[in-house]
N, C-alpha and C positions, 0 to 999 in steps of 0.2 A: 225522395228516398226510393232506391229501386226496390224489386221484389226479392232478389237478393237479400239485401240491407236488412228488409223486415222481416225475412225466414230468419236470417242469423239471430238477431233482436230477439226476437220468438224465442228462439232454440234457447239463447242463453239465458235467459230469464226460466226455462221451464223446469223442477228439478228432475234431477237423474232419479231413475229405478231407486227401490229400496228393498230387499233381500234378508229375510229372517229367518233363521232355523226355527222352528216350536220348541224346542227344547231351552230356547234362551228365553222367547218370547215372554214368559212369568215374569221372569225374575228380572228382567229389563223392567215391564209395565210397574213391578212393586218398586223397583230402585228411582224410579219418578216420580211415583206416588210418593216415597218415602224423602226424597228431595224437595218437594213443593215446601217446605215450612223454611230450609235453608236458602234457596236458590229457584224461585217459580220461576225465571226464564227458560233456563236450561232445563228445568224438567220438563214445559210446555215441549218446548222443543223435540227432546225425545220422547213424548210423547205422538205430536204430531209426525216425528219419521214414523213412530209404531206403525199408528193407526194406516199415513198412505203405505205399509212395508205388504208386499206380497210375502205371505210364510208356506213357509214349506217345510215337509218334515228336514231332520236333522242330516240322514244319509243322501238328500237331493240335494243340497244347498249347493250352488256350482264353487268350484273350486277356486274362484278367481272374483269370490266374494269375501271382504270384508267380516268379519265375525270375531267372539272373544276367543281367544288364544292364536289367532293368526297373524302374523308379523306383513304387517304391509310399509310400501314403500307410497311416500308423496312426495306433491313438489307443490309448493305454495308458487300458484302463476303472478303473483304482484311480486316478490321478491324472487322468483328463483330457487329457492330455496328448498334442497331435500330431505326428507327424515325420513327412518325406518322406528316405526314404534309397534308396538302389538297391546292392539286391547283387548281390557281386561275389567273383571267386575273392583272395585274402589278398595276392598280391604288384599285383592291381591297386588295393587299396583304397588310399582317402582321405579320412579323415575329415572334409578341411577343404572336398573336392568332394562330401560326401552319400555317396561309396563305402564301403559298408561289409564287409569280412568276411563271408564265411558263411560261416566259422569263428569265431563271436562268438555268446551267446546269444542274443543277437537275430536274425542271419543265420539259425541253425536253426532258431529259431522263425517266422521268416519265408516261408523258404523250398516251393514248391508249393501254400503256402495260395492261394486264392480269396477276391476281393472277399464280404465279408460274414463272412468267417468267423472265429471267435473261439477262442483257445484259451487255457490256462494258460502262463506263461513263468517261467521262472526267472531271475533278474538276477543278474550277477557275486557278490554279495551273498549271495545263495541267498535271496532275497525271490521269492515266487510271486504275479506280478498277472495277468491277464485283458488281452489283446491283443487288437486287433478291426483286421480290413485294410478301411481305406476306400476305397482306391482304386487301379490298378495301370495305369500309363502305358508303352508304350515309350519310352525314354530317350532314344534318338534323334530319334524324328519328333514326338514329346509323344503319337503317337496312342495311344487302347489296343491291344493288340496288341504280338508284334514276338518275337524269341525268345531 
């Protein structure tokens, strides 16, 4: 194996950045806490993005981060496949308005990522594909940005 070979290896195995406003940061940590009795995978999980998430206050969070009310674009890299969904806390989601759960494997795995970044997900299934954010809008004014 060249040293090529094993940089990429490396790279792709390592996770991407994670990005949290303080302002969410509570209310994510209790929505875990509050999920362990239903669902302990998924709340380890977001739990674990928590804990590795750099937080920042609310008015820093870069505009091209993942967060609840912002409308992002992905593309599942094993099928191709694009969606635009915007997450959201579980009693305001709608799946038939794009609101989704981040309390759902996709919400955690969405969640604080940054434009460009790629990481492994697990699907209800327990299937592990390769997520990639294309694009991260605020929901309200379409701009980027927004919090």
């Amino acid at each position: 194996m060249t040293t090529m070979q094993i940089a990429t290896r490396t790279a792709s195995r390592r996770r991407p950045k994670v990005v949290i406003s303080d302002d969410c940061l509570d209310h994510l940590e209790a929505l875990a806490q509050g999920a362990y009795q239903r669902n302990p995978d998924l709340a380890e999980r977001l739990l674990e993005e928590l804990g590795r998430a750099r937080i920042v206050p609310a008015g820093k969070l870069p505009a091209d981060v993942v967060t609840i009310g912002r409308r992002v674009t992905y593309r599942d890299e094993t099928t191709g496949e694009e969606a635009t969904v915007i997450p959201v806390y579980p009693e305001q989601a709608d799946i038939a308005r794009g609101r989704i759960s981040v309390l759902t494997p996709i919400g955690v795995a969405l969640i604080g990522l940054a434009e460009g970044a790629c990481l492994p997900w697990r699907t209800r299934s327990g299937e592990t594909r390769q997520l990639r954010v294309l694009h991260v809008v605020d929901d309200d004014t379409g701009a980027t940005g927004g919090g």
